[in-house]
C-alpha positions as CSV (number, residue, x, y, z in Angstrom):
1,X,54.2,89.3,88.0
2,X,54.1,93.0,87.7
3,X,51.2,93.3,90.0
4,X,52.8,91.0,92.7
5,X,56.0,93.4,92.1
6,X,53.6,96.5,93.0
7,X,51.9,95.1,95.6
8,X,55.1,94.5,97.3
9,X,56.8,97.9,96.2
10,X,53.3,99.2,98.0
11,X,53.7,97.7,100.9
12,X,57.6,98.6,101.4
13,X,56.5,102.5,100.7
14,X,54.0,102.4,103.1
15,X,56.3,100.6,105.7
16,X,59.1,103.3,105.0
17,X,56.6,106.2,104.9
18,X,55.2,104.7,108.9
19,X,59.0,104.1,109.9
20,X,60.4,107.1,108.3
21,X,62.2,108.4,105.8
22,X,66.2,107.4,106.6
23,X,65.5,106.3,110.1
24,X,67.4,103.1,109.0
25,X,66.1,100.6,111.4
26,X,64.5,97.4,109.0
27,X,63.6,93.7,111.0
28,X,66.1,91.6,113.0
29,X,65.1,88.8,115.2
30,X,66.0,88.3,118.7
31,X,69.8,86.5,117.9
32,X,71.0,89.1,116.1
33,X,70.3,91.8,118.6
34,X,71.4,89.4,121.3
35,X,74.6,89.2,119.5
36,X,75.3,92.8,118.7
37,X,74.1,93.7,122.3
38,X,76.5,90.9,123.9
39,X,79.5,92.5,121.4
40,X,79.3,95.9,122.1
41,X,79.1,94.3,126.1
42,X,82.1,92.6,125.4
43,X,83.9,95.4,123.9
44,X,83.4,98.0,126.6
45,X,84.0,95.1,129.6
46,X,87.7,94.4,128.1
47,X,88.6,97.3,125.9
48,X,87.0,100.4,127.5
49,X,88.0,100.5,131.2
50,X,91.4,102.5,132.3
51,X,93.6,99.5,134.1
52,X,94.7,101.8,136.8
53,X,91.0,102.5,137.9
54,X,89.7,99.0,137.5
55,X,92.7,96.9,139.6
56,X,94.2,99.4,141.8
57,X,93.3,97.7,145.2
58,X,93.0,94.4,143.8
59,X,90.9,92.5,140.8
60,X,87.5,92.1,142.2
61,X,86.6,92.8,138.4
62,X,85.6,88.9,137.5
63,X,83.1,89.3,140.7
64,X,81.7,92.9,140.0
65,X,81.0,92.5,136.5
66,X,78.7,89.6,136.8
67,X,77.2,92.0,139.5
68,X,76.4,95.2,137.2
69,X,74.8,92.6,134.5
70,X,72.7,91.7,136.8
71,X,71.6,94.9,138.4
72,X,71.7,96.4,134.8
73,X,69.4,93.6,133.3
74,X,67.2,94.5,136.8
75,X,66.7,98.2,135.3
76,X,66.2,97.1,131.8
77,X,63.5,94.8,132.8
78,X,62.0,97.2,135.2
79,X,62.3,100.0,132.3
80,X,60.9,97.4,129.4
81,X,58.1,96.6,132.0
82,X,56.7,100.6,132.3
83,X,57.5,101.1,128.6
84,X,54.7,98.0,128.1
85,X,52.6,99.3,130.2
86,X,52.7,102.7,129.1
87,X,52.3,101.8,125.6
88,X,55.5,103.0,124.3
89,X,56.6,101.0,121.6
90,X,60.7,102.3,122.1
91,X,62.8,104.2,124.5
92,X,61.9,107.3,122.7
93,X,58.6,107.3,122.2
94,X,58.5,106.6,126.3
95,X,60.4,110.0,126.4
96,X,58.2,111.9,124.7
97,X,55.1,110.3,126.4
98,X,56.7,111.4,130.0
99,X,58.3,114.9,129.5
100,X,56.0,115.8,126.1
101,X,57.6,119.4,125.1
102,X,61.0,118.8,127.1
103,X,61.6,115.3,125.6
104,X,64.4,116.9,123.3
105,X,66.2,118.2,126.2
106,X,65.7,114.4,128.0
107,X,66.8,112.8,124.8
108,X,69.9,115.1,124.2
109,X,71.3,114.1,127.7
110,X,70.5,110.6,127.6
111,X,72.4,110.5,124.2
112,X,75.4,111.8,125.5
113,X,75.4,107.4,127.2
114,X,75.9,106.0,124.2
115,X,78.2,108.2,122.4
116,X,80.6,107.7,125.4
117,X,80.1,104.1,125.5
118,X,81.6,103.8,121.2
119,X,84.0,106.7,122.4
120,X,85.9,104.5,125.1
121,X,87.0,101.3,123.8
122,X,87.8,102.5,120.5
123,X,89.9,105.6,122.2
124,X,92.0,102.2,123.5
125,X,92.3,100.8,120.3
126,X,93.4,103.5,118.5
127,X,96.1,103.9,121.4
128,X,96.8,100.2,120.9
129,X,97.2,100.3,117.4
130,X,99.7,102.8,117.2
131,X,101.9,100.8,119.8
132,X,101.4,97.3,117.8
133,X,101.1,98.3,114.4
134,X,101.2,102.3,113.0
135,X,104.6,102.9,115.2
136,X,105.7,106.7,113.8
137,X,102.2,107.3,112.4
138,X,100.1,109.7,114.2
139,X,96.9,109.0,115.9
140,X,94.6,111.1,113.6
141,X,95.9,109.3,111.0
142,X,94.5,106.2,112.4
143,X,91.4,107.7,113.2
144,X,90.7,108.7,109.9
145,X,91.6,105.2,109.2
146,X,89.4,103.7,111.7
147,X,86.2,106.0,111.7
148,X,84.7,106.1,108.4
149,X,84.7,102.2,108.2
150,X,82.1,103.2,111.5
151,X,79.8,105.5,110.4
152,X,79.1,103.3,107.6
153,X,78.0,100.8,109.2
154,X,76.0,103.2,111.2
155,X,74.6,104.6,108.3
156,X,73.8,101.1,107.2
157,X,71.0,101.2,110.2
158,X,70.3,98.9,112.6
159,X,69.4,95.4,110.5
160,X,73.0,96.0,109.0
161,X,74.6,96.0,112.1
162,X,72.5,93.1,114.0
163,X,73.2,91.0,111.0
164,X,77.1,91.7,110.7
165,X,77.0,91.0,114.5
166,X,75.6,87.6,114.2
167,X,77.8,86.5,111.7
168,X,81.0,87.7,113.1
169,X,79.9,86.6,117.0
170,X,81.2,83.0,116.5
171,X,84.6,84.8,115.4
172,X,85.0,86.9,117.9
173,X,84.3,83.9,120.7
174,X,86.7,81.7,119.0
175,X,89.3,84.1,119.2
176,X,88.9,84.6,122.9
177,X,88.7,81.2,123.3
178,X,92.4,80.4,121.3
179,X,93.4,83.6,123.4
180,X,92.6,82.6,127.1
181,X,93.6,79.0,126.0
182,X,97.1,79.4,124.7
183,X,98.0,81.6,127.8
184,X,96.8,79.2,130.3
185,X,100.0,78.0,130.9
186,X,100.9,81.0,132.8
187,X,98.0,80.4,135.0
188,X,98.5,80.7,139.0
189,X,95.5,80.6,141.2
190,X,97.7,82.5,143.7
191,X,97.7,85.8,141.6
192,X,94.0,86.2,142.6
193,X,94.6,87.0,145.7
194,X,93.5,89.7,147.9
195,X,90.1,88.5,146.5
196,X,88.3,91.3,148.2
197,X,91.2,93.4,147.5
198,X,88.7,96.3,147.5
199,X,86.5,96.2,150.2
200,X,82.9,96.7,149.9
201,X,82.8,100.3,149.3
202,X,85.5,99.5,146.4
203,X,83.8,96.5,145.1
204,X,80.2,98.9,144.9
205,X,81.9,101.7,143.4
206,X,83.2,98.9,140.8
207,X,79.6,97.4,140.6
208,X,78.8,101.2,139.1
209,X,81.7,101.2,136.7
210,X,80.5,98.2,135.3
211,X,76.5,99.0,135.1
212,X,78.6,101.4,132.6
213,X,79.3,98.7,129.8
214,X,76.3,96.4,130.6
215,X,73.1,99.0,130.5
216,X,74.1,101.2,127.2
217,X,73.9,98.4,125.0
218,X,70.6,97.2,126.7
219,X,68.9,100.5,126.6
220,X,69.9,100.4,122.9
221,X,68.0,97.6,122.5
222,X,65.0,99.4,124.0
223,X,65.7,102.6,121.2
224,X,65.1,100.0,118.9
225,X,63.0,97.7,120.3
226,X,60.4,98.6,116.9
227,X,63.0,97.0,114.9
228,X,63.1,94.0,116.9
229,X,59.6,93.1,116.6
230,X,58.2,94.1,119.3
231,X,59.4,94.7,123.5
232,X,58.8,91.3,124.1
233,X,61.8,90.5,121.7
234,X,63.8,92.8,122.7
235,X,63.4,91.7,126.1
236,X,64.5,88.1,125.0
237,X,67.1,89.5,123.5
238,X,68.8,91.7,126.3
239,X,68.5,89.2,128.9
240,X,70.6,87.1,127.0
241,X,73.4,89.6,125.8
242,X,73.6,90.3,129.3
243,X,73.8,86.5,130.2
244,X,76.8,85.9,127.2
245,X,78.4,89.5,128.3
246,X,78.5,88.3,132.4
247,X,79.9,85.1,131.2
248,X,82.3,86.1,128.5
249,X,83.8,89.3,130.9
250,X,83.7,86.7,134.2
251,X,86.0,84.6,131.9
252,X,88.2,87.0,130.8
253,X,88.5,88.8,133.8
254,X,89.2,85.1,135.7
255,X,92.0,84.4,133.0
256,X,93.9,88.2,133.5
257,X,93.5,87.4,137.2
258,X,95.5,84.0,136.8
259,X,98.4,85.6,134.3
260,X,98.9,88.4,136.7
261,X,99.2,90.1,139.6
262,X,96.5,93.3,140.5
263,X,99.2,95.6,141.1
264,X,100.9,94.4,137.5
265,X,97.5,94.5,136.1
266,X,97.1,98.4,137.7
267,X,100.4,99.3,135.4
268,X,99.1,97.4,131.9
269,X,97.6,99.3,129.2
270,X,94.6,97.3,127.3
271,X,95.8,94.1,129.3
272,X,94.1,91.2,127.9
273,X,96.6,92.0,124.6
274,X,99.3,90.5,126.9
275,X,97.9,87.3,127.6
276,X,97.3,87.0,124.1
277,X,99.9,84.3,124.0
278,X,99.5,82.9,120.0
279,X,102.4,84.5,118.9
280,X,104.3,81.8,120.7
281,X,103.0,79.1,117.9
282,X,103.4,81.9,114.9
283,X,105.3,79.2,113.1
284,X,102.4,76.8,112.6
285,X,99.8,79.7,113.4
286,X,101.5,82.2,110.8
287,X,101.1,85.4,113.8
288,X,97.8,84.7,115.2
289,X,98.2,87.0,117.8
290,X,97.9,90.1,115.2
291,X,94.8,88.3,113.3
292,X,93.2,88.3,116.8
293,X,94.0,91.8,117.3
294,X,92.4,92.8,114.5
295,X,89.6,90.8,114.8
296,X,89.1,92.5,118.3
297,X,89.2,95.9,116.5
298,X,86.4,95.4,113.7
299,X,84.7,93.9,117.3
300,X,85.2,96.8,118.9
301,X,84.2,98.8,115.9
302,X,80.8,97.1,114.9
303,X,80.0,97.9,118.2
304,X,80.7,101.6,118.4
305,X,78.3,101.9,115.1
306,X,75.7,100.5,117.5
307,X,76.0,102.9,119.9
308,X,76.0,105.6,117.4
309,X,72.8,104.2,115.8
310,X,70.7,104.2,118.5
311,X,72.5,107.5,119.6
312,X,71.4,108.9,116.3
313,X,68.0,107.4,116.7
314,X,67.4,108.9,120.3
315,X,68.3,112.4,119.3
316,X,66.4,112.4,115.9
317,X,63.5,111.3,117.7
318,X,63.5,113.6,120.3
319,X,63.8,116.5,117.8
320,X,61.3,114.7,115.4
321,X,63.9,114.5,112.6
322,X,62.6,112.1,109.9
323,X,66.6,111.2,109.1
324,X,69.6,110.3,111.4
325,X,72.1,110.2,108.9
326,X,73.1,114.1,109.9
327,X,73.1,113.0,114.0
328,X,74.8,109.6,113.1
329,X,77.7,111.5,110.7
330,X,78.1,114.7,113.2
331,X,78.1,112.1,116.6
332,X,80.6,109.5,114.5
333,X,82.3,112.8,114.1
334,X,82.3,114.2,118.3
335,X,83.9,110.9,119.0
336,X,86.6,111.0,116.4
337,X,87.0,114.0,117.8
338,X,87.6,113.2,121.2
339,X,89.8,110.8,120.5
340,X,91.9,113.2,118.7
341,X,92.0,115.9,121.6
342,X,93.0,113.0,123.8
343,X,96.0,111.7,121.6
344,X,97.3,114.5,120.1
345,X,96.2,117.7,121.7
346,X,98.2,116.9,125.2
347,X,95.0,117.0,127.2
348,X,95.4,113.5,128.2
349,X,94.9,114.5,131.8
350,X,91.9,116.1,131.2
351,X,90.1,112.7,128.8
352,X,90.9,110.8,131.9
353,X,89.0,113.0,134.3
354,X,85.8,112.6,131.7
355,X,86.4,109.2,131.7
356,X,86.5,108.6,135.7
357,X,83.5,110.8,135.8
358,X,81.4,108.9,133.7
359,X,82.3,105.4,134.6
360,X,81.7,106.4,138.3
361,X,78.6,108.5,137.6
362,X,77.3,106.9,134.1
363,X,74.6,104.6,136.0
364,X,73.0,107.7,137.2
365,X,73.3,109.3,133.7
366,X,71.8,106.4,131.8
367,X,69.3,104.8,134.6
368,X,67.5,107.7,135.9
369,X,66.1,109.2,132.8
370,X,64.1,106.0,131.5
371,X,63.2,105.0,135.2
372,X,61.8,108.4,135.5
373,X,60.4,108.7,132.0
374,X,58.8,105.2,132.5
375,X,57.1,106.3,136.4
376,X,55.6,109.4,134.5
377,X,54.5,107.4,131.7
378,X,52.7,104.7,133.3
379,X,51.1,107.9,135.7
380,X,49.7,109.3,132.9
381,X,48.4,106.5,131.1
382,X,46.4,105.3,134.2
383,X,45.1,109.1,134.4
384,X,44.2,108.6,130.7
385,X,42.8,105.3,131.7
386,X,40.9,106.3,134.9
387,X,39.3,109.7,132.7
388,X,38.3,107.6,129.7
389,X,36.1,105.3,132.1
390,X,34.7,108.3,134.0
């Protein structure tokens, strides 16, 4: 018995020592990262988009979304497909292949994508929680509330997460189900209308937006693509988060369409909470509509500790730290941060200029590095390739 125990302590030392020392990745399968993938999707497609940007010439949002899953799976596949064929077994490693003593720099901008991506849904959540719940209690104080519960689950690594995610997936499906379900009866098919509301050039620039929510999580996939077993299971498992997110936002975004009006939409704060209609039935459903909210929240916050993995992850490997719990504590940090300076600093004004900037300009931010890094990559393998042959 004791040699079977130190044969397998061996083997979990050497695994550690070839994976690092605290770089907190393990083994997950392809559901698990589907379902954490297809959360922090979900999250980001409901929760993390201003209302007055998304609906202010009409909601084309249930027809662009579905659009920027597709075009983001497109650059995932294309990206997965050079990283293959480079020989790059995760976004990083691809990185440092391609831009070899300037990776750091590379990976340090690309992070900035992910960071934004926990930053803006759970900036909305805080918001909404001190309108439903913390009236009178400041917004830090709900931060501080909020945040450490995320970088623990950061810390926890990426099996931690991908495991929490499938478990709590079903929950957080059954609760949009209940939600879309009970407000149905507000429904009018009229409310969709202008369908096109706003016009091509609109519905592109809303295309973009939405690339926004849909390509982070899938290039988080790729950071950890080792942890999944391999590129060919990460594939597997982004195409079909992106499938469950297009489906689960073109549902959502359908119901919000039939409750309301795009110019009442433009004028609602986090508006899915309105059609949230279970607090009708709170006498047999004892107040539903706050378990749901809260559900939403630890939703919302399971997937801001995957961005800030994978964040944490990118950097550390393109500085060749052995550890991310400094870059996951210090970038859980920045975005508790930012959400304070929003709240209560008065520079609202200014968060919502970041915020239009990088859902108008975040494909470019998050898309060209990897396409770029993968081009370079697969160059200089065939180079390799072509010299080893010579």
């Amino acid at each position: 018995m004791r040699e079977k125990d130190m044969r397998f302590g061996g083997a979990r030392e050497k695994r550690v020592r070839a994976e690092g020392v605290n770089m907190r990745l393990g083994r997950i399968g392809m559901s698990e990262g589907a379902s954490a993938a297809a959360i922090a999707m979900t999250a980001g497609g409901i929760f993390g988009f201003e209302s007055s940007l998304l609906y202010a010439n009409g909601n084309s949002s249930f027809i662009t979304l579905p659009l920027a899953a597709l075009v983001s799976l497109a650059v995932f596949l294309l990206i997965a497909a050079m990283m293959e064929k480079s020989g790059a077994g995760n976004l990083g490693q691809l990185l440092k292949t391609a831009f070899g003593a300037f990776s750091p720099l590379v990976a340090f901008g690309l992070a900035l994508i992910p960071i934004y991506a926990a930053y803006a849904p759970l900036s909305q959540f805080v918001r909404a929680m001190h309108g439903l719940f913390f009236d009178g209690v400041s917004y830090s104080r709900i931060v501080v509330f909020t945040f450490p519960a995320v970088l623990v689950c950061a810390l926890l690594g990426f099996e931690t997460i991908g495991r929490t995610a499938r478990l709590i997936a079903p929950a957080l499906m059954a609760v949009l189900v209940l939600a879309a379900a009970a407000s149905s009866v507000e429904f009018e098919a009229y409310r969709l209308f202008p369908l096109l509301g706003n016009g091509s050039a609109g519905i592109a620039v809303q295309v973009l937006r939405g690339i926004g929510v849909f390509l982070p999580a899938l290039l988080c996939l790729l950071v950890n693509a080792d942890g999944l077993n391999g590129l060919a299971t990460a594939r597997r498992a982004g195409v079909r988060a992106a499938a469950a997110g297009a489906l689960i936002l073109l549902a959502v975004q359908l119901s919000l369409g039939l409750c309301y009006t795009y110019k009442q939409l433009a004028e609602l704060f986090m508006p899915f909470f309105r059609i949230n209609y279970l607090n009708k039935f709170e006498a047999h459903l004892m107040r539903m509509d706050k378990l749901a909210h809260m559900t939403w929240l630890g939703g919302a916050m399971l997937a801001g500790a995957f961005h800030i993995h994978a964040c944490a992850r990118l950097f550390s490997q393109g500085f060749e730290i052995r550890d991310i719990r400094p870059a996951a504590s210090a970038l859980a940090l920045t975005a508790a941060l930012m959400i304070m300076i929003e709240t209560e600093s008065g520079h609202a004004a200014a968060a919502a200029a970041v915020k239009r900037f990088m859902s108008e300009s975040g494909f470019i931010l998050a898309a060209a590095p990897p396409l770029i890094a993968g081009m370079l990559a697969v160059l200089r393998k065939g180079t390799e390739t072509r010299r080893a042959r010579a």
